[in-house]
C-alpha positions as CSV (number, residue, x, y, z in Angstrom):
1,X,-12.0,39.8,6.4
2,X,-10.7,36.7,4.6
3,X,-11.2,33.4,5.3
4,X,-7.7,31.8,7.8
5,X,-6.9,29.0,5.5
6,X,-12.4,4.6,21.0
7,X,-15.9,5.7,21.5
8,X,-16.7,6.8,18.3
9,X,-18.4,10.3,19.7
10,X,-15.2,11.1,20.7
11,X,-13.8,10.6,17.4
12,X,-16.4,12.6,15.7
13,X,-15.7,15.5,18.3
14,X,-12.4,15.4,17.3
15,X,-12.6,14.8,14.1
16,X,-14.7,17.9,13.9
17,X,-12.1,19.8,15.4
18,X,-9.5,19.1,12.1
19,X,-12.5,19.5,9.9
20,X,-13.8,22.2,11.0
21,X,-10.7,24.1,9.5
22,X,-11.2,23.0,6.5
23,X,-14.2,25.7,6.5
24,X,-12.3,28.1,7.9
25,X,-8.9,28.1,6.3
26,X,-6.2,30.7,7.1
27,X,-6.4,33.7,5.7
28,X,-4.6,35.4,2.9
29,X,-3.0,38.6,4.2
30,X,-5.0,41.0,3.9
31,X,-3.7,44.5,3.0
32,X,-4.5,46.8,5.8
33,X,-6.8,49.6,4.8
34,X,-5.7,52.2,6.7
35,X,-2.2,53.1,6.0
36,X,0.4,52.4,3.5
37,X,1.0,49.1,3.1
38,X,4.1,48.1,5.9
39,X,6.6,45.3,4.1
40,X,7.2,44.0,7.0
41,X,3.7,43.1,8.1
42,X,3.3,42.2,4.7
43,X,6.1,39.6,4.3
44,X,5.6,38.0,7.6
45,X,1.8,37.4,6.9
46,X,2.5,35.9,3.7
47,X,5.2,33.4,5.1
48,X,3.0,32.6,7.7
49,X,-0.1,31.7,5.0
50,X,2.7,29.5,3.4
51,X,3.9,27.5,6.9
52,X,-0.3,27.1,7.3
53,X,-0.9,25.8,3.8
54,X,2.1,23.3,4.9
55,X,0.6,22.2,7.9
56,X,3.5,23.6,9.7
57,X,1.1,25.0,11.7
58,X,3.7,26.2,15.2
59,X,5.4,27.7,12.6
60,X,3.1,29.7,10.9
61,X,1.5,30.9,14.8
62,X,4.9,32.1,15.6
63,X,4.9,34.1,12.8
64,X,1.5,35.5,13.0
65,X,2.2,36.4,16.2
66,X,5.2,38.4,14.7
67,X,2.4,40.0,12.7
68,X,0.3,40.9,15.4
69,X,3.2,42.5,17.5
70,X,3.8,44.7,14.0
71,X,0.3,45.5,13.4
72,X,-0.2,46.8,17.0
73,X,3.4,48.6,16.5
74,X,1.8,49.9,13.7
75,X,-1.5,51.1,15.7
76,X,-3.2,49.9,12.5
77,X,-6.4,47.9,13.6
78,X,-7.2,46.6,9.7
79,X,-3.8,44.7,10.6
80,X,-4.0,44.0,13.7
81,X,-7.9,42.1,13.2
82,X,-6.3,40.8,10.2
83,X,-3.1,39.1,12.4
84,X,-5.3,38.2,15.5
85,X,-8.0,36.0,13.1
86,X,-5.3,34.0,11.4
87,X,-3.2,33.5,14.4
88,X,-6.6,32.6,15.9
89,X,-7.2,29.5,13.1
90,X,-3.1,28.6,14.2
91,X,-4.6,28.4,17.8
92,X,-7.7,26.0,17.0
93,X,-5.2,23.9,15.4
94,X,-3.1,23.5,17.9
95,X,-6.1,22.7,20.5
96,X,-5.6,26.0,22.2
97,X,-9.8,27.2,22.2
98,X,-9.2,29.6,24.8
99,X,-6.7,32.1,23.1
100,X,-8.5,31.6,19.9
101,X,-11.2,33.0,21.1
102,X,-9.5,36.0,22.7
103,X,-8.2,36.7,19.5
104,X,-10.8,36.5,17.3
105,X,-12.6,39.0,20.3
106,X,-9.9,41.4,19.3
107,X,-10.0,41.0,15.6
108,X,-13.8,41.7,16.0
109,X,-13.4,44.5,17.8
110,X,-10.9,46.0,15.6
111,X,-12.7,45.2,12.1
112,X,-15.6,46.7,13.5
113,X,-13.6,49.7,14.9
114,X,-12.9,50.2,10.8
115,X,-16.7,49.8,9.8
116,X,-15.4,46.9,8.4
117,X,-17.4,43.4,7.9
118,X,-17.1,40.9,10.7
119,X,-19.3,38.5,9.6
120,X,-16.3,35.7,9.1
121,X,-15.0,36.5,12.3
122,X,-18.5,35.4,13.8
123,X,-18.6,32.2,12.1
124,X,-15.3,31.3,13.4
125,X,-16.6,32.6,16.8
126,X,-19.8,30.4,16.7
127,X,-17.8,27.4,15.6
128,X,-15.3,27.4,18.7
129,X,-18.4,28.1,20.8
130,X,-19.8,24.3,19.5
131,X,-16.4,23.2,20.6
132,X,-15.8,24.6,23.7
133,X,-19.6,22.4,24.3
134,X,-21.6,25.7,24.6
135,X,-24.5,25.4,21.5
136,X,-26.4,27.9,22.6
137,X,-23.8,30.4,22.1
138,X,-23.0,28.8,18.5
139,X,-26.6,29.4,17.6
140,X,-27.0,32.6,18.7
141,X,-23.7,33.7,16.6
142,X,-25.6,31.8,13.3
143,X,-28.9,34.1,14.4
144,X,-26.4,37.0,14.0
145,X,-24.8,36.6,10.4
146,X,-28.3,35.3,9.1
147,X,-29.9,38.7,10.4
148,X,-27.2,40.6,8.3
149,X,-28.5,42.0,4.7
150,X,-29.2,39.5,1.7
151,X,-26.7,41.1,-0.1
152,X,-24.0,41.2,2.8
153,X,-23.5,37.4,3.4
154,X,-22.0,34.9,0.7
155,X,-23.3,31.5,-0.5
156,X,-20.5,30.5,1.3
157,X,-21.0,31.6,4.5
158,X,-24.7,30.4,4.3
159,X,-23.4,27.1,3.7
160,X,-21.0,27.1,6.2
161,X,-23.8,28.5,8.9
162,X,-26.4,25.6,8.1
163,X,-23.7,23.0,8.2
164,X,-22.5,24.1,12.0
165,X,-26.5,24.3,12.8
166,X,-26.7,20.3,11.6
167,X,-23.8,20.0,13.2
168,X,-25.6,21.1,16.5
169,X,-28.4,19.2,15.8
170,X,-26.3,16.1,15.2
171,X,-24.4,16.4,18.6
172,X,-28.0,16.4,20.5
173,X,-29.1,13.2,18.2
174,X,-31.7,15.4,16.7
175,X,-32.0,13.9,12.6
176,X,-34.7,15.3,11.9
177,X,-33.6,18.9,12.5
178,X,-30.2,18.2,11.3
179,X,-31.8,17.1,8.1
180,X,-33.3,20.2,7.4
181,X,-30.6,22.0,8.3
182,X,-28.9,20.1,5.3
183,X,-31.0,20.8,3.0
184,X,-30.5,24.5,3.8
185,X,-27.5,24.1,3.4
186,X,-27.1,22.2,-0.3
187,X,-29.3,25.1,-1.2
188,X,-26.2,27.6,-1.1
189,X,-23.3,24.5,-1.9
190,X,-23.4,25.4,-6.1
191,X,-21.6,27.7,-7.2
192,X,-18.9,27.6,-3.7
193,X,-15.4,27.9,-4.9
194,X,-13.7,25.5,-2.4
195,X,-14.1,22.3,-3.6
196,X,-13.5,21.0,0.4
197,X,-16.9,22.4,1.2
198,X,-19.0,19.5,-0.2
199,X,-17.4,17.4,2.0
200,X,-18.9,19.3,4.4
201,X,-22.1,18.1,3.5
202,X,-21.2,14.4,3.3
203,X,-19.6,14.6,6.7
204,X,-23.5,15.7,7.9
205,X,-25.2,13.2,5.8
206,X,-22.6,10.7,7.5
207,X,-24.0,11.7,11.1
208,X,-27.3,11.6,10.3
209,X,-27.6,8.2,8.6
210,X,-25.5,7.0,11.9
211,X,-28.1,8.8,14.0
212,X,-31.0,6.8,12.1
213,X,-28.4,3.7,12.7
214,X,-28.2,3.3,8.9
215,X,-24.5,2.6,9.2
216,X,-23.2,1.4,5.9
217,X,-25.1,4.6,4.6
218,X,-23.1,6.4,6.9
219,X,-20.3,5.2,5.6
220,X,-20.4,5.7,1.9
221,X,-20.8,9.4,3.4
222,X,-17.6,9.1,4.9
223,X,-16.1,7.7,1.7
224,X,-17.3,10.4,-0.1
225,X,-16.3,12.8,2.2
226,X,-12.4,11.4,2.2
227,X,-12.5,11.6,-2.3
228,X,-13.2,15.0,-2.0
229,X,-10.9,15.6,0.7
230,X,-8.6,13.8,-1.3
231,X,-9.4,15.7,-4.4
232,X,-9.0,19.0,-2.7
233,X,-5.6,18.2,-1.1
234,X,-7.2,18.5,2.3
235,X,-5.0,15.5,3.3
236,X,-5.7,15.4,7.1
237,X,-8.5,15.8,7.1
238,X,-8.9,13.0,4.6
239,X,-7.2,10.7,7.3
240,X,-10.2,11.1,9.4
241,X,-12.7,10.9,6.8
242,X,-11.6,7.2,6.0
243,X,-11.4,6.4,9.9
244,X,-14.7,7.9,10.3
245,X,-15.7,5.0,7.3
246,X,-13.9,2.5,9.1
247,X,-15.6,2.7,12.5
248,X,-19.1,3.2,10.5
249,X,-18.1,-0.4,8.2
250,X,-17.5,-2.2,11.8
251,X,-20.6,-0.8,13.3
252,X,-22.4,-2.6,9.6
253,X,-20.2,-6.0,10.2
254,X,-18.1,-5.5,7.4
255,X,-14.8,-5.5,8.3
256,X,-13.0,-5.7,5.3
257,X,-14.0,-2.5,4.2
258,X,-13.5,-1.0,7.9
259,X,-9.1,-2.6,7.6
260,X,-9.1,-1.2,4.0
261,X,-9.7,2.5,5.6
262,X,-8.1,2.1,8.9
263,X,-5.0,0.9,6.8
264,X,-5.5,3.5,4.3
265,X,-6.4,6.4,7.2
266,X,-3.1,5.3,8.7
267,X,-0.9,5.0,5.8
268,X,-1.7,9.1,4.7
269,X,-1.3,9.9,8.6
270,X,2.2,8.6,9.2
271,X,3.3,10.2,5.5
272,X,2.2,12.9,6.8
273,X,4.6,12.6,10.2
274,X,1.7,12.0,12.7
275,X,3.2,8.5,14.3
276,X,1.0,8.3,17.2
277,X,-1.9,8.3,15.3
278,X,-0.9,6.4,12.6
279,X,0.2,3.5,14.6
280,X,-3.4,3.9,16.3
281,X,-5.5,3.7,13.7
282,X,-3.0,1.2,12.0
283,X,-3.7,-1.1,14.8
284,X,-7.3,-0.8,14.4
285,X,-6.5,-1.7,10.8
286,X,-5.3,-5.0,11.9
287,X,-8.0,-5.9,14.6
288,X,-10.3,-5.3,11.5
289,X,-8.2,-7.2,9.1
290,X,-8.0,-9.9,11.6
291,X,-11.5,-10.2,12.3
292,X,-12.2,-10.3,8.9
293,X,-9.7,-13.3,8.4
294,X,-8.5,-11.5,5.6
295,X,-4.9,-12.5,5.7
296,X,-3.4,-10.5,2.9
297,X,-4.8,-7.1,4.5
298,X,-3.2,-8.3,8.0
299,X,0.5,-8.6,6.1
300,X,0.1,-5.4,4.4
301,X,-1.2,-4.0,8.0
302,X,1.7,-5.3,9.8
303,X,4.2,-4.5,7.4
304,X,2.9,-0.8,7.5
305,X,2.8,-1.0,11.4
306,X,6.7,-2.3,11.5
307,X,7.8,0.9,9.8
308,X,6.0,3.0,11.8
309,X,6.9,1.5,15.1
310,X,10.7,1.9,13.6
311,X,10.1,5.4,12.8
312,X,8.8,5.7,16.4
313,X,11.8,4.0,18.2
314,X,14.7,5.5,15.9
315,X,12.9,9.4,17.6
């Protein structure tokens, strides 16, 4: 199975949320193994990889769905687990934990139904678990994959299980286990094809130096996180990276550096057509600024908020 391409614990909760798509991306179609290959399953997963990849993300559900309704037409359960994971990513997206998991229930029990590997569809599982607040459950999916054969499980999953088990360890304040858990992880990171997964690893590192209130080493984390974000065209994501180094740079006392990423987190957001939160985290950008007395940055702020509050009224 491929891969589906305030308080700040809050923000890191939801934060997490966005990022934790960036590890599990929506998947290419994959071609059913079963059967002949149906163009019409075909065509409507592939438009719906290319909605995803746009961030057109509605879109790209409503056509997985499409999918799935084929794929069951089709009684072909290669398809169908295929459809159900991918609408499944569309669902976490979109907030909506609840059918994601029902889906990715189905696309486990079809893949499996087919002898075929489910170990993806249990990482997603354990991931939503963390989400939906139950750890336990997370863990015991990571027990799972790691059980599977050497040979079976890719660097790349390994990485992606020791990131959600620091993860865990984070959420419970525990650095010294999510330490190790890093380490684990960095131990699989060379070699990973997606360039987004070391941000993985910096978005740990991040929590843990906040955890050991080491705050502007948090947030060269965070700034290191958003370039590779940045350089893997993971853009919003990115936007929470830098707010993530904001909120760390105020919690250090420097808020030049915490309005430089607030304006910047809020300049890519509203690009990107998310108003409400760039006008959020815009005027974050000009508490900062103004708190730092830095009166260029406050212009540039406002002058960034003005367009967006026009944007806003002219809806």
């Amino acid at each position: 199975m491929n891969r589906p391409a305030s308080p700040l614990q809050l923000t890191f909760y939801f934060y997490y949320l966005a990022f934790f798509l960036i590890l599990t991306a929506c998947a290419t179609s994959m071609p059913p193994k079963e059967d002949t290959i149906d163009t019409e399953f075909a065509a409507t997963m592939s438009a719906g990889r290319v909605a995803f990849d746009r961030g057109l993300i509605e879109q790209a559900a409503t056509l997985y769905q499409q999918a799935l309704r084929r794929a069951r037409t089709m009684d072909n359960a290669a398809a169908i687990g295929d459809a159900a994971y991918n609408l499944a990513a569309c669902r976490i997206r979109l907030g909506q934990l609840e059918q994601a998991r029902s889906l990715l229930a189905e696309a486990r029990t079809e893949i499996l139904s087919v002898q075929g590997d489910v170990s993806d569809i249990q990482l997603v599982e354990a991931k939503v678990a963390r989400l939906q607040g139950n750890p336990e459950e997370a863990l015991s999916f990571t027990e799972q994959i790691l059980s599977y054969p050497v040979t079976t499980i890719t660097n790349d999953q390994r990485l992606q299980v020791y990131l959600l088990r620091g993860q865990i360890a984070a959420d419970r304040g525990d650095a010294a286990l999510a330490l190790q858990e890093l380490q684990m992880a960095e131990k699989f990171a060379a070699g990973v094809s997606d360039s987004a997964r070391p941000a993985g690893l910096s978005r740990l590192a991040g929590r843990i130096h906040l955890i050991q209130k080491e705050p502007v080493m948090a947030a060269r984390e965070f700034d290191r996180e958003a370039t590779l974000l940045k350089q893997a065209e993971r853009y919003a994501q990115m936007v929470r990276a830098l707010q993530s180094a904001a909120e760390s740079y105020m919690r250090a006392g420097n808020y030049r550096l915490a309005a430089d990423r607030f304006f910047r987190s809020a300049r890519s957001a509203f690009a990107q057509g998310e108003i409400k939160q760039a006008l959020k985290i815009g005027q974050m950008a000009l508490s900062a600024a103004d708190t730092a007395g830095d009166q260029p940055a406050m212009a540039r702020v406002q002058a960034l908020l003005n367009e967006i509050e026009n944007a806003a009224s002219s809806k």
